[in-house]
C-alpha positions in Angstrom: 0.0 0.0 0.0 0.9 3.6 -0.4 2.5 5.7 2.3 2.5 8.9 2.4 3.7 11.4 4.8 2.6 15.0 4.9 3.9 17.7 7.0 4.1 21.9 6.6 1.3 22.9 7.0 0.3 25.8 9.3 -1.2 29.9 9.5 1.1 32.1 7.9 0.5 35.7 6.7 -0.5 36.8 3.6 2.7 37.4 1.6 4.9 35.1 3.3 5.8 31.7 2.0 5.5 28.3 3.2 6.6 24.5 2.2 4.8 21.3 2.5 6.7 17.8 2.4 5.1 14.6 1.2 7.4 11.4 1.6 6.8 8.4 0.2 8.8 4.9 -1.0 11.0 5.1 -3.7 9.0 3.1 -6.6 6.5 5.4 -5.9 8.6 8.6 -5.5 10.2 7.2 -8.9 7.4 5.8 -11.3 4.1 7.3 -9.5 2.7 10.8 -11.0 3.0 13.0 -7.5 1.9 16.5 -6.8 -0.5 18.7 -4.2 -4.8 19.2 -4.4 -6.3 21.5 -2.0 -9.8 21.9 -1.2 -11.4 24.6 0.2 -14.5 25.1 2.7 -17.5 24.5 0.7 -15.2 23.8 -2.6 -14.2 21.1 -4.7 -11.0 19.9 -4.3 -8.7 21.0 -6.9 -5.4 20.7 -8.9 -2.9 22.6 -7.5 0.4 20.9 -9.2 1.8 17.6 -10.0 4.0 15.9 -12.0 6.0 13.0 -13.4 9.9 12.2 -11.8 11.6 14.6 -14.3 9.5 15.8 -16.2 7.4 19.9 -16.0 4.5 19.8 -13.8 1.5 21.2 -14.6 -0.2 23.9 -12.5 -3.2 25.9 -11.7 -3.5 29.3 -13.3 -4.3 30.9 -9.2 -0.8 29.5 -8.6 1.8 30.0 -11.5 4.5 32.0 -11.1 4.0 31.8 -6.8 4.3 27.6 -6.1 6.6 25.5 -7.4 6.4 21.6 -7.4 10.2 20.2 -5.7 11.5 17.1 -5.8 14.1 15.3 -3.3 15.5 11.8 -4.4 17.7 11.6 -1.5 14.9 11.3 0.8 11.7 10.2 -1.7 10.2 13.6 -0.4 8.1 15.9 -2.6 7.8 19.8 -1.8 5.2 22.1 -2.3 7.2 25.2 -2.3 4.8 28.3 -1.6 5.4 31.6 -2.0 3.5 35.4 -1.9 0.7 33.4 -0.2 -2.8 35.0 -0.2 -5.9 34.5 1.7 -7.7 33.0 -1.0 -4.8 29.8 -0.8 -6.7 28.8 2.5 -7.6 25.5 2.0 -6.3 21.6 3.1 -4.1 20.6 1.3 -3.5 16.7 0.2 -0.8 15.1 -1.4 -1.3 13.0 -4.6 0.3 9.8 -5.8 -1.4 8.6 -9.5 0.2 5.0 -10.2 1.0 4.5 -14.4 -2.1 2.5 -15.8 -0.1 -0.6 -16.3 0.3 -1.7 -12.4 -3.5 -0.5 -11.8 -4.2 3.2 -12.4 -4.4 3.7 -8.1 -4.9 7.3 -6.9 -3.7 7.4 -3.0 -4.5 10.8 -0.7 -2.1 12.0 2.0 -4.0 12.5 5.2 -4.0 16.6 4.3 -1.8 19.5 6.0 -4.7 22.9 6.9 -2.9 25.9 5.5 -4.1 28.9 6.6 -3.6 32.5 5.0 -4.3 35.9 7.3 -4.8 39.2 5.5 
């Protein structure tokens, strides 16, 4: 089964910056698709990055240019690197792991971090 480990998360003030960790094996560090949702009170949850080992991840418009998806092989740890954080980034935040179709397609959750923005 898939582990994973989140931690970072916290209230911070709007502006500052903040980083979540999620650790994980190595096969799945190394072969899974990995990356961060969030979901809001009363919202969906939503995309916030994620990506292949070495490849670009993809983002969500409200974040480009302010997160940046970060990768540790040393320590099978994936950052969620956040920075000029506002209000409106409030949300929990999950970590991701998407196993390739051909060992089953499996879409595991981290446990979620609550990061919360002040104006």
């Amino acid at each position: 089964q898939v582990q994973l480990v989140e931690s970072g998360g916290g209230l911070v003030h709007a502006g500052t910056s903040l980083t979540l960790s999620c650790t994980t094996s190595q096969n799945v560090f190394e072969i899974y698709t990995m990356g961060w949702y969030r979901q809001a009170p009363g919202s969906q949850r939503e995309l916030v990055a994620e990506g292949v080992n070495g490849g670009r991840p993809n983002y969500a418009d409200s974040v480009k240019g302010r997160f940046i998806l970060a990768r540790e092989s040393a320590n099978n740890t994936v950052y969620l690197v956040m920075d000029a954080l506002k209000p409106e980034d409030t949300a929990v935040y999950y970590c991701v792991a998407k196993a390739p179709y051909w060992i089953g397609g499996d879409v595991s959750w981290g446990q979620g971090t609550q990061v919360t923005v002040s104006s």
